[in-house]
C-alpha positions as CSV (number, residue, x, y, z in Angstrom):
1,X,-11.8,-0.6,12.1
2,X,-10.0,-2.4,9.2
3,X,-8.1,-0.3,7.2
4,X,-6.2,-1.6,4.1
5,X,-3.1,1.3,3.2
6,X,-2.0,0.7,-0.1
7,X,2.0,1.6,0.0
8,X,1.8,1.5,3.8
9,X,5.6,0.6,3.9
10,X,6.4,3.7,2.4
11,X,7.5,7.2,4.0
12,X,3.9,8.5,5.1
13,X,2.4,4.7,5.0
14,X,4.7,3.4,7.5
15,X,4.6,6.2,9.7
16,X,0.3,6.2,9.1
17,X,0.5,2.5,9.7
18,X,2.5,2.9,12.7
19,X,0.0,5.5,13.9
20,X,-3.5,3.3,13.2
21,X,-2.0,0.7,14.9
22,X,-1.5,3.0,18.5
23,X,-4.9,3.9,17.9
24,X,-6.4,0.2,17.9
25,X,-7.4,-0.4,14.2
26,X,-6.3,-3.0,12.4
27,X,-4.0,-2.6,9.7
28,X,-3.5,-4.5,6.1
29,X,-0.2,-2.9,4.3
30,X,-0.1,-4.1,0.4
31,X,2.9,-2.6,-1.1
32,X,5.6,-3.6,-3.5
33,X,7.7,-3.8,-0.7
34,X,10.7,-2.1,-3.1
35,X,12.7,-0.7,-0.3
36,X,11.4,-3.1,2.1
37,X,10.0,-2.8,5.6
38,X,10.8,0.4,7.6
39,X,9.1,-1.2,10.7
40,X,9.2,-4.7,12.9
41,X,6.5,-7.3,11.9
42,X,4.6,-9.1,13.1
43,X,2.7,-6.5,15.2
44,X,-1.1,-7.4,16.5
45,X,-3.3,-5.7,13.9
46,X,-0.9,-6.0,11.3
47,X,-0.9,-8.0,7.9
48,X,2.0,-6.9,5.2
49,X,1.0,-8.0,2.1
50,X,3.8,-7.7,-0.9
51,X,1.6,-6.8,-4.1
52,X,1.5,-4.5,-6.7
53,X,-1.9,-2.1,-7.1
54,X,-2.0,-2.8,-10.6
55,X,-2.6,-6.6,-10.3
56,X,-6.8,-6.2,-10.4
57,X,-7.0,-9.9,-8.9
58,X,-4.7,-9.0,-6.0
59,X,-6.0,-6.0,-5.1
60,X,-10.2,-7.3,-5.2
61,X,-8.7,-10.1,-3.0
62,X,-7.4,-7.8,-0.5
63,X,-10.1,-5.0,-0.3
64,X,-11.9,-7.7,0.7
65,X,-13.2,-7.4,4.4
66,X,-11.9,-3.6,4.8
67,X,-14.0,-0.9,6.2
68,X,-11.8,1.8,4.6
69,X,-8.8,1.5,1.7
70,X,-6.2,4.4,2.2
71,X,-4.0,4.9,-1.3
72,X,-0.5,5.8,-0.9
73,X,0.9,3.9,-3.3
74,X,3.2,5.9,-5.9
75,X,6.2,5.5,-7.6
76,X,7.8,9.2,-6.0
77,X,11.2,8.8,-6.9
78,X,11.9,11.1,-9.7
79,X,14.3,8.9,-11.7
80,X,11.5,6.5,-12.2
81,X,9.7,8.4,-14.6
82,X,12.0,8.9,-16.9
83,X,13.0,5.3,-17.1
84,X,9.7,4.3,-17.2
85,X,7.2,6.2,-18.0
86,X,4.6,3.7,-18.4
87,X,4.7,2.4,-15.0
88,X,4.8,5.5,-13.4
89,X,1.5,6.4,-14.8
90,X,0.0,3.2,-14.1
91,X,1.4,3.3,-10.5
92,X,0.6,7.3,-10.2
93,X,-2.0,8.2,-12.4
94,X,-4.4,5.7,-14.1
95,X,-7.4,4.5,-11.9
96,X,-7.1,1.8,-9.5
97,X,-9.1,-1.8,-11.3
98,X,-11.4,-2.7,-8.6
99,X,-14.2,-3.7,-11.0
């Protein structure tokens, strides 16, 4: 199966990505890529994608293909909302712009 994990470099992604990949699927990770890679790539299975979920273009390119879309992306570090507010509710909140 080809599953697309949106923030699969972050805490749970990685670790989910990590754990598809054991179990034979292949893996598309589209993330900011804001604190980087926690794991080696290239991998088999395995496309990293730097991207932001609120780019509409980007994201209908990469859903493209995928039997299933996982979304993990989120802007979880507390000081980011305070400092902005508005990307945190895009990033956390508002719906994803597929259509």
């Amino acid at each position: 199966m080809r599953i697309l994990l949106t923030g699969g470099a972050g805490y749970i992604g990685s670790a989910l990505s990590l754990d598809l990949l054991a179990r034979g699927h292949e893996v598309t990770v589209f993330d900011r890529l804001v604190f980087g890679l926690p794991f080696e790539s290239p991998q088999a299975g395995l496309v990293v994608l730097k991207g932001d979920i609120r780019d509409a273009g980007a994201l209908r390119v990469v859903v493209r293909g995928q039997d299933a879309v996982v979304h993990l992306a989120f802007a979880s570090n507390d000081p980011s909302y305070p400092l902005s507010p508005d990307v945190a509710h895009a990033i956390n909140i508002a719906p994803i712009p597929l259509l």
